[in-house]
Phi, psi and omega in degrees: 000340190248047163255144180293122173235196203252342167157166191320124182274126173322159184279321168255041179261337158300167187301133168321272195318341185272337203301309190306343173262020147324049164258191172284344172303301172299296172303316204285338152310328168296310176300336170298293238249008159314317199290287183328268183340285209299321168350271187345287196310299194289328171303322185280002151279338221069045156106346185093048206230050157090347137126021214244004180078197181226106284208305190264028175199053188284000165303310183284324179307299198294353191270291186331290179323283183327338171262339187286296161315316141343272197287342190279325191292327170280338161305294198300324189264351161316307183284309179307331175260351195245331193220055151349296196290337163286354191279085175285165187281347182278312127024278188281354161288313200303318165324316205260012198255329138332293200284311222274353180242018152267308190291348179274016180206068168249024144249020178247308231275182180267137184329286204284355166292300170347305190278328167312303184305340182278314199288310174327304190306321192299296177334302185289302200297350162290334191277274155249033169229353230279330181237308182275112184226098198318111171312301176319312161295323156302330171286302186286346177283292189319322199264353146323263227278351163277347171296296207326305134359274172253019225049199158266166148357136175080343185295127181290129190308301187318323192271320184297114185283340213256129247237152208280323189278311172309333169275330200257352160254009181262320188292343170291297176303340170298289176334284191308313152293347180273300203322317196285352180279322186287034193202330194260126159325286220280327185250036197272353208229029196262319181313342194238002175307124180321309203307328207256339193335300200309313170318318154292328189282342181311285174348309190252025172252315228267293222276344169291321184288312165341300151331290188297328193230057134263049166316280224278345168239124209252021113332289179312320162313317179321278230284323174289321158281340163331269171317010179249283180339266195291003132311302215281344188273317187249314183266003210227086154310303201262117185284350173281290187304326175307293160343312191296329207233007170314309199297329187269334160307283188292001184282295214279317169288349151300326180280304156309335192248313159252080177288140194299307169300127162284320179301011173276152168173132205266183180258139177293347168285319168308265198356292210265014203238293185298327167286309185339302201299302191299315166298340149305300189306296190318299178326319188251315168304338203227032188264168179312305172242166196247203195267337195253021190046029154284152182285126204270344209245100155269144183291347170321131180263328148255159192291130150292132177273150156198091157087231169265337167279143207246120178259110159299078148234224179315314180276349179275340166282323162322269200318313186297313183295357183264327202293325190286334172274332145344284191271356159280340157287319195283349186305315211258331184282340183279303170242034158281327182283349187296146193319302169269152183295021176253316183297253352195303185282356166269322176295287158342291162301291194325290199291311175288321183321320200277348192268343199235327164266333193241025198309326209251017156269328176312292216282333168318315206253353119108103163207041182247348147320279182289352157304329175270339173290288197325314195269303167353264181339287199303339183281353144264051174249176184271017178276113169293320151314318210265307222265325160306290241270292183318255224301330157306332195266307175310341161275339182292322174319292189316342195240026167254337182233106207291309201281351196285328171294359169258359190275323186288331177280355178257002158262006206269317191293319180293312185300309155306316192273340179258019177292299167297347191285318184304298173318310200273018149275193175239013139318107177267327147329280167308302181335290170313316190284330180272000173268315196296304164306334177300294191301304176333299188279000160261340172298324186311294173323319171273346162298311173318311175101024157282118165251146183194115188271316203279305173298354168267322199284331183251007150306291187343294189285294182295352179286297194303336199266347187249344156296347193268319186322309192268007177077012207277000182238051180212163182104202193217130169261111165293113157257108168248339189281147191231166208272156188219105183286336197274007173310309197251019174305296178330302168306352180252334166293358190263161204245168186268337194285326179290300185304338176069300202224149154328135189274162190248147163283147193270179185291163189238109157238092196261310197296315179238120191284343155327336162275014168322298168298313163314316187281305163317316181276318154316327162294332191284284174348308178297303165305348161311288227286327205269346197287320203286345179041041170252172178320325135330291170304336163284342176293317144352270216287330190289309169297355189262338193292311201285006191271338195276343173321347183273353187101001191296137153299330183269329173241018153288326160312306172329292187296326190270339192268339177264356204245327188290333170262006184270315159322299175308308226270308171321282208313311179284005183265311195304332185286347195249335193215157172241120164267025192281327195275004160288179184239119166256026185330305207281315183278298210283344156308307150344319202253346162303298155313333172273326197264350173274318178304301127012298182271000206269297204297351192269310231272328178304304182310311199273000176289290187309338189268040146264350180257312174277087179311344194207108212274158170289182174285332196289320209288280187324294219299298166299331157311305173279330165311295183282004168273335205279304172329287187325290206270036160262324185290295190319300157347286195289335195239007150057194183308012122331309192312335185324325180281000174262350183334302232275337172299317165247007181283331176284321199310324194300295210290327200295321191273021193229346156255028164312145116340295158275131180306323206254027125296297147002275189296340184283318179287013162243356133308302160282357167282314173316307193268324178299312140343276193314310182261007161265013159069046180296178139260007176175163172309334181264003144267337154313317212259359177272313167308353191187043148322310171284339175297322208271012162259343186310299204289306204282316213274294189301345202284313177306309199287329191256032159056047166251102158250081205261141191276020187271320208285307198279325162315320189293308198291358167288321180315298198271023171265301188264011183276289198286314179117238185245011188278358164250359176307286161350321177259003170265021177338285214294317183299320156327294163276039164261297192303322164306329189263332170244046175263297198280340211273312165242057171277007186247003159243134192296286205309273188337298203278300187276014174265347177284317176268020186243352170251340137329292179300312191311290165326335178264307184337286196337309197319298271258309172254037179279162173273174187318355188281306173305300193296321158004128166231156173252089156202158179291141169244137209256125161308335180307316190286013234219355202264151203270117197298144178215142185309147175260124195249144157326340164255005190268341185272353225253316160281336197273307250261309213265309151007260166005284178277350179279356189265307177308282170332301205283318221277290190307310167299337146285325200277001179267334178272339217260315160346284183315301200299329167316320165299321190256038139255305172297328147321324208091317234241166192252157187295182203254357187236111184317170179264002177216147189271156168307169175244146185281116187263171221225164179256163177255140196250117179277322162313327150280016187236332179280338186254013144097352150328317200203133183286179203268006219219338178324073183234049181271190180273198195276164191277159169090023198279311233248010176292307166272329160284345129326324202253311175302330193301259170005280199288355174269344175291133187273146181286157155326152191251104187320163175274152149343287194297302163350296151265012170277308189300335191275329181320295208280002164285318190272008172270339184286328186290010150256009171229012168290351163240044177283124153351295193325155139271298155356287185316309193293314175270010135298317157317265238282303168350305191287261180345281174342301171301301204292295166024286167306275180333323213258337202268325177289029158212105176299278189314333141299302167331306196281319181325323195291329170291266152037280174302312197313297208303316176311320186270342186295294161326322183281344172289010161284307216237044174277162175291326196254126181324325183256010155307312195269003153266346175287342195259301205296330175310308229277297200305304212298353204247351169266317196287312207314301180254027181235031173061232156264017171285357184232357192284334179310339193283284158326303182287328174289344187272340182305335189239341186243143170123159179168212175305343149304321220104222220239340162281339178279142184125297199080208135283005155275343211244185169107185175319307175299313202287329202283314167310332184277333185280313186283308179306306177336286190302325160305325172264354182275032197266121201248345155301326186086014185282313163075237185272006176248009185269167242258300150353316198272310196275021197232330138334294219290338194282342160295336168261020161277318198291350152300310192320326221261321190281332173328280172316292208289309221262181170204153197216193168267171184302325186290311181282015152294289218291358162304309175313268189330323215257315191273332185240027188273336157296009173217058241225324181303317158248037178227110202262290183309320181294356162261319163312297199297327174281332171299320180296329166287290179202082160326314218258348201253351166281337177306286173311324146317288186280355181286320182303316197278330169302280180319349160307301183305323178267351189142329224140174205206111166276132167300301172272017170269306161273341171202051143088214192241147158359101182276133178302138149204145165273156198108307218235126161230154190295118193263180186293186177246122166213158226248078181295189143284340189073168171320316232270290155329323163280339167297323211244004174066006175287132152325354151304320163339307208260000180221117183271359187183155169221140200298182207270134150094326248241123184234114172270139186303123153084024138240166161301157165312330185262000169110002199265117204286160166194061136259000000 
């Protein structure tokens, strides 16, 4: 077929049989593709001039061809897609009879003329060779596209001129070609022909090498292990010639799959395409049995040759299976671990194939050790698939390989012993794998029903010997997050119905945070162990319990942790089955000694951290170990735990006022799983439930002068956790927190977490429901009435009152004269001191319509009105509740601490009051004293150094004006001119409230930072004119201080709608009158008739003009402003503002 002619042979130089495809179809493909073909043909001759190309231009033959080549190649595949059935095998000589004097000169020609010729070939061999493909042709093809490819035999891949695109369409023609050989009768047997071997073995060198140095393209890799599959799979049938070429398949797959550089790296489908490709070659070479079930192992002591083919026998499997395992450790060791699970899962069939087809070259060449470690490792990976699928084929093993439990435990024993050497590097990576495998191969074991009490016994021990080696529970933890009780409310306020399951605790890794992974696979590896619930394991747990009694952190981990899968494992039984009436003595004694031990290191711990500024990792580590304890007993004894409650319920809550973060989150975890199993609906009916426990214990903490900062943070905690359901039990804490307020009033920190656990308890009252706020006294509307104008029928009314008052008074003081006279006479008076009641009959209709009571015998109406009123007034009013006077206590405790150094402290006080107020005003007759002690210290926090003290006092005053009305305005009105950082003697008459206001306004327009409304100044401004608005409102004074008022913030009235308002409510027109001055400030004058039309006439009477002063208030205050009632239109005086007001 590669012989030279003079040009394309004609259709009718073919075969009677090719005749038949003489259709239009056919023709009409022939006519595409005639031009192209003789094209080809004459360029690959040169012109038809001998065969030798055109010699003196080979840029232009290779430009020709390449276009030529082009356009046949869009022809061919046009027709392969669209009109398949024509590209016939008489088709495809005509095509290829081209191409063959391009491939005879493919080392003179150009890359891409190749390829094209190449991609042309591929087409025909799918096409029209794809099932019958003519051998001779097939022969010359295969040893064609493999010079092209690798060269010739001997040639080094480094030397091999042919271009990457040129390889990946001759490994395409390859592939395509196997297929059609693994399909043809005739040529399916050509690969085992003595004659053809070197040419086969040329063959499976040039695609392996191939294979190896397509790092950088991973198409080519592709396309090339493809063509290997199907050779080594399909065409190289006969496993003795397969055999022949072992040695060189695992040399070349060794380099891929374990490359000398780690830094190569390949796509993982080549990876996981090639163990695959090798666990096939293996599978058939090294299997057990043959195709005819006979044993394949012969006695031969030497291998017979025949030629190249290699006779398997006994010592060549011996030699080979040792050779093979050699290169199956880097093979396996390298990609069991790789990130993908497609690799991971390809190591896995290799490793069981080779245990189910080849055991006995494994146990011969002894690689069955690493075959089983290998699948171990893979039953803990984080593929669930990988890990199900490993541990399922190891139980299927186990019972096909008699030897594998004992093989597995003596790697399961090695892993152990070399566990502490392992622990003490800083691969933390390996670490986790080597516990993790560890844990695997013992779960493998206990499924297996293989036990070892002596391998258990040295996990323990060497688990234990390699935490303290590394030190991983030692050392010193920086607590810097400090604790916040209102963080975590939420989590304790959520119902168990939200949460579903017991919360899992997190790892206690203080000292390296790297060890995260490690200490998780030792808890898992400890729950392996703790799983088997056999008498070994309790001998375990029982020695660790008692070692841990000294506090070690390592084996009190050890004992919750082994204690912790014995428990789960009841709890998953107890849902399927009731197990109550077995006897489990040994776990609950066990887990009973854990929990006294436990209670000891907790109740020691939380005594000790009032002392201990900064607890160490042993001091944190045992702590949360023995909360983890706790809520394992709660676990196990389910709503039983309730009667332990009164033991453990503070140390829990106590610790939630840590220091430490991960103490904290543990103790709230475990009040959260302890609820759940005493069948709570949440942490906050737990802790309500046993409410009186847990104030006994903070009330005593208090009383023994433990002021540790945990006790008051914890009870802020549960004031705002539980609400008003606690009041009631804070009587006695209350007067604890009084006695050590007074005892440690010079520490600042202490004193504001005692008045910060106050307020929280006033907050409660405060926003407590309608039961609460409940007061039982009248609360009186006077001080509370909204100021109303006095209109001529109301003083008229005030007026005529009065004198019926005057009247009644005189008309008394005559009788009472009188009857004195006549008592000093001897004689009795002459008048009852009350007329009889008239008496009335009873009416059952009035009485059913609420007219009249069943006891109703009174006078007439308006008779019996002063002895009503006396009856009343001998009635003692009601007696506040409790909550009440825990509020009023702890309001009147604040006026002795409103001059504490702190500012901080002083504006929690102000707060507090500010708060309480509301609740405390709905009993007048309690209250007001208390405004009473209160207002002097109260008062002088107007005139503090620190900015946000005097905005915290003008609230607080302000919220005093709302409910107490006209009780404070004489107070007010004396501070207005008087009073200051002294008090009510500081100041003078310049000092008080008016100085303080003027001054802060000064400073707001004198602000010379540019600071504007965010300045300190500004805000201390707008909150003293809220506390006008209020007193304005609440309070009643006299006119001079309105108009003082009205004078000092009436320009700035614009952006205060209440403080205008509450000044409207007062004298409308004079607010009126203000703001009308200040407009005319603005424009210049008050046109009279422009603004407020012309004059009105009457006779007799003339009307004067409207002119706009200053008011009294300047004249009082010594201002220099005094001298000007008014300023004339257009007239701008030196030293004033815009709004008219003097500051020179």
């Amino acid at each position: 077929m590669l012989s030279s002619t003079t040009g394309p042979p004609s259709f009718t130089n073919l075969s009677p049989a090719a005749m038949d495809y003489r259709t239009h179809d056919t023709e009409a493909a022939r006519k595409s593709l005639k031009p192209h073909c003789i094209a080809v043909s004459q360029l690959a001759l040169g012109g038809g001039g001998g065969g030798g190309g055109d010699t003196n231009n080979p840029a232009a033959a290779n430009q020709g061809l390449t276009k030529e080549l082009g356009g046949l190649l869009e022809v061919v595949r046009a027709v392969s897609t669209s009109q398949q059935d024509v590209l016939t095998q008489p088709i495809g000589d005509y095509i290829f009879f081209p191409l063959s004097h391009v491939f005879r000169q493919h080392q003179k020609l150009s890359d891409r003329v190749i390829e094209l010729a190449l991609q042309i070939l591929d087409i025909l061999i799918r096409t029209c060779w794809r099932i019958e493909v003519p051998k001779e042709l097939a022969k010359q093809l295969v040893i064609l596209v493999t010079f092209i490819v690798g060269g010739p035999p001997g040639t080094p891949s480094q030397q091999n001129r042919a271009s990457e695109e040129c390889k990946i369409a001759g490994c395409s023609c390859l592939e395509g070609l196997f297929r059609s050989i693994s399909l043809s009768n005739t040529c399916r047997g050509m690969f085992f022909e003595e004659q053809n071997l070197p040419a086969t073995g040329h063959l499976v060198s040039t695609l392996l090498e191939t294979l190896v140095d397509s790092v950088d393209s991973v198409e080519l890799g592709t396309i090339a292990m493809k063509a290997l599959k199907v050779l080594l799979e399909d065409c190289l049938t006969d496993v003795d010639v397969l055999a022949s070429f072992l040695p060189g398949i695992v040399s070349q797959f060794s380099k891929i799959l374990a490359p000398q550089k780690r830094s190569t790296r390949r796509s993982s489908t080549i990876i996981a395409g090639t163990i695959n490709l090798l666990a096939s070659v293996l599978y058939r070479v090294l299997t057990d049995l043959d195709g005819s079930n006979t044993i394949a192992i012969t006695e031969k002591e030497s291998a017979k040759k025949e030629g190249l083919k290699v006779t398997r026998t006994k010592s060549w499997f011996t030699a080979t299976s040792s050779q093979v395992k050699t290169a199956l450790e880097g093979i396996i060791a390298r990609n069991r671990s790789h990130s993908k699970s497609a690799v991971r899962s390809a190591i896995l069939q290799l490793c069981f194939g080779l245990l189910t087809n080849c055991i006995k070259a494994m146990e011969s060449s002894q690689a069955i050790g690493l075959l089983v470690d290998t699948l171990v490792i893979l039953a803990g990976d984080e593929d669930e698939d990988i890990a199900r699928l490993s541990s399922n084929s190891l139980q299927t093993l186990a019972v096909t390989v008699p030897t594998l439990g004992e093989t597995l435990q003596q790697s399961v024993h090695g892993w152990v012993v070399s566990l502490p050497r392992v622990m003490q590097s800083n691969d933390e990576d390996i670490k986790a794998k080597l516990v993790q495998r560890i844990s695997a191969g013992l779960k493998i074991l206990t499924d297996m029903g293989v036990e070892s009490s002596v391998l258990q016994d040295i996990i323990a021990q060497n688990i234990r010997d390699s935490l303290e080696s590394t030190q991983a529970f030692s050392g010193k933890q920086a607590i810097t997050t400090q604790f916040n009780p209102s963080s975590e409310l939420i989590s304790l306020r959520s119902t168990n119905k939200e949460n579903g399951s017991s919360n899992q605790y997190p790892d206690l890794i203080l000292a390296h945070r790297t060890q995260k992974e490690t200490i998780a696979s030792l808890k898992q590896l400890l729950k392996t162990i703790g799983a088997t619930s056999s008498t070994t394991v309790l001998d375990l747990a029982d020695r660790y319990i008692r070692e841990s009694r000294d506090g070690s952190p390592v084996a009190l981990w050890i004992a919750v942790n082994l204690m912790r899968s014995t428990v789960q494992k009841s709890t998953e039984v107890d849902q399927w089955l009731d197990m109550r009436g077995v006897s489990t003595d040994d776990e609950d004694g066990l887990l009973e000694e854990l929990f006294a031990v436990s209670i000891d290191l907790l109740t020691n711990t939380t005594a000790a951290t009032a002392y201990i500024p900064d607890d160490g990792t042993d001091s944190t580590i045992t702590t949360c170990l023995s909360m983890e304890a706790i809520s394992l007993f709660a676990e196990k004894h389910g709503e039983g735990f309730r009667h332990e409650l009164v033991d453990v319920i503070y140390p829990i809550v106590h610790l939630l006022g840590s220091a430490s973060p991960t103490v904290q989150r543990h103790a709230m975890i475990t009040l959260n799983n302890i609820s759940l199993s005493c069948e709570y609906q949440s942490p906050q009916e737990l802790i309500l439930d046993n409410m009186d426990y847990l104030v006994n214990a903070i009330a005593l903490k208090l009383n023994t002068f433990d002021i540790s900062p945990q006790a008051p943070a914890v009870l802020g905690m549960m004031v705002k956790l539980t609400g008003k359901s606690i009041l009631p039990f804070l009587g006695d804490v209350v007067e604890s927190i009084f006695a050590a307020l007074g005892n440690y009033h010079g520490y600042e920190d202490l004193c504001r977490s005692l008045f910060g656990v106050l307020k929280d308890v006033v907050d409660v009252s405060v926003e407590g429901d309608d039961e609460i706020k409940k007061i039982e006294g009248r609360v009186s509307s006077q001080h509370n009435e909204k100021r109303e104008r006095l209109t001529v029928d109301k003083l008229l009314e005030r007026l005529k009152g009065d004198l019926e008052r005057e009247e009644r008074t005189r008309r008394e003081i005559k009788e009472l004269e009188e009857a004195a006279a006549d008592i000093k006479k001897g004689e009795f008076p002459r008048v009852p001191w009350a007329k009889p009641k008239e008496e009335k009959k009873f009416d059952p209709e009035a009485y059913l319509n609420g007219e009249m009571d069943m006891d109703d015998g009174g006078g007439e109406d308006g008779e019996d009105g002063e002895d009503g009123a006396v009856q009343k007034q001998d009635e003692k009013p009601p007696e506040p509740t409790q909550t009440y006077k825990l509020i009023q206590k702890i309001t009147r405790l604040t006026q002795h601490y409103l001059t504490h150094p702190s500012p901080v402290l002083r504006l929690q006080l102000l707060q507090l009051v500010g708060t309480s107020s509301v609740l405390l005003a709905q009993n007048e007759r309690e209250f007001l004293p208390l405004v009473n002690d209160v207002w002097p210290v109260l008062f002088v926090r107007l005139f503090d150094d620190e900015a946000h003290v005097v905005i915290g006092a003008a609230h607080t005053i302000a919220d005093l004006a709302r409910v107490c009305g006209d009780f404070i305005s004489s107070r007010v009105s004396d501070g207005w001119k008087k009073g200051g950082k002294a008090g009510f003697i500081g100041g003078g008459e310049n000092g008080g409230i008016r100085r303080l206001l003027v001054d802060t306004k000064a400073k707001v327009l004198g602000d010379k930072k540019g600071m504007g409304v965010f300045s300190t100044d500004y805000r201390i401004w707008e909150a003293l004119l809220d506390m006008l608005g209020d007193i304005v409102r609440g309070c009643h004074f006299d006119d001079a201080m309105f108009d003082e008022i009205l004078d000092i913030v009436g320009d700035s009235l614009e952006g205060k709608p209440e403080l205008r308002s509450a000044l409207e409510e007062v004298n409308a027109d004079a607010v009126w009158v203000r703001e009308e001055w200040r407009r005319s400030l603005e424009v210049g004058g008050v046109d009279q008739e422009e603004r407020y039309g012309p004059k009105p006439v009457l006779e007799g009477i003339v009307f004067p003009d409207v002119e706009f002063g200053f008011g009294g208030c300047f004249e009082r205050m010594q201002c220099a402003a005094r001298e000007f009632k008014s300023l004339p239109k257009g007239d701008k005086r030196k030293g004033f503002d815009k709004n008219g007001i003097y500051w020179g």
